[in-house]
C-alpha positions in Angstrom: 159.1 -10.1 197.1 157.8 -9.8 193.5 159.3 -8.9 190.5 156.3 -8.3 188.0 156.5 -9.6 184.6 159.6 -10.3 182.7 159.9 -7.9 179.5 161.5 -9.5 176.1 164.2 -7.6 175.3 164.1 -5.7 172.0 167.2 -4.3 169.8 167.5 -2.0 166.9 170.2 -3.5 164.2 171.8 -0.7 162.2 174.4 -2.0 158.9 176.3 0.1 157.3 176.1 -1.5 153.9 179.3 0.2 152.7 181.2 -1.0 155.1 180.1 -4.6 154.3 181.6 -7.4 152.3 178.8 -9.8 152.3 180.4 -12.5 154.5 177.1 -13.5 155.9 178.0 -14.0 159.3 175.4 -11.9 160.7 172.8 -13.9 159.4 174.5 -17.2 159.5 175.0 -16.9 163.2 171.9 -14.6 164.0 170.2 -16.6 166.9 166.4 -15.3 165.9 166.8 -15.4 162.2 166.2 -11.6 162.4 168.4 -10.8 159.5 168.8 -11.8 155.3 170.9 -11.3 152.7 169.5 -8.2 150.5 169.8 -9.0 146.8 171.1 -5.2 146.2 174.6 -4.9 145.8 176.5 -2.0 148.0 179.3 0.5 146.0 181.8 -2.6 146.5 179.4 -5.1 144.4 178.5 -7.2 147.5 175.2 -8.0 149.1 174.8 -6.2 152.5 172.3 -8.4 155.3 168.9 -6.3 155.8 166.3 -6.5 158.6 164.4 -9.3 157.5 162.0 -9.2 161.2 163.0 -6.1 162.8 160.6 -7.7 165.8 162.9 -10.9 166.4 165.5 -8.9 167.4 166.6 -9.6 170.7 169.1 -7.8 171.4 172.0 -10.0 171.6 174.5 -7.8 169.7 175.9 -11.7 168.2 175.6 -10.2 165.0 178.0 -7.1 165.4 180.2 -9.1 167.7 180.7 -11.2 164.9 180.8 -9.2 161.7 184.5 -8.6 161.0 184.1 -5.3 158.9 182.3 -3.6 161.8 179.0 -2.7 159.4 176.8 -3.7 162.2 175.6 -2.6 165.4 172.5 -2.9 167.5 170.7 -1.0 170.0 168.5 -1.4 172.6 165.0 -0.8 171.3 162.9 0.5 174.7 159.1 -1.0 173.9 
């Protein structure tokens, strides 16, 4: 019985920077290191995260499991 190759999985990350406070949490706890701090503020005067490497995203949903405002969500990205 084979299987074939194993595929990486691949996610999408959406934020919704007005939604943000600029915890950091996202990025702090972001297991790929997919994600930064932007240096623009959102209409609240924090700094939202931003795709740093859209291509280390894996798909984990840690960071929108862990962001407390609900600004962040990922989806499956089908390469």
């Amino acid at each position: 019985m084979s299987f074939g190759k194993l595929k990486k999985a691949y996610g999408k990350v959406t934020i919704n920077p007005n939604w943000c406070k600029g915890c950091g949490f996202c990025v702090e706890y972001c297991p790929t290191d997919a994600l930064e701090m932007s240096t623009a503020y959102n209409a609240k005067g924090y700094h939202p995260p931003r795709v740093k490497n859209a291509d280390e995203c894996r798909d984990c949903k840690f960071c929108e499991k862990v962001c407390p405002e609900f600004a962040i969500f990922v989806t499956t990205d089908q390469r």
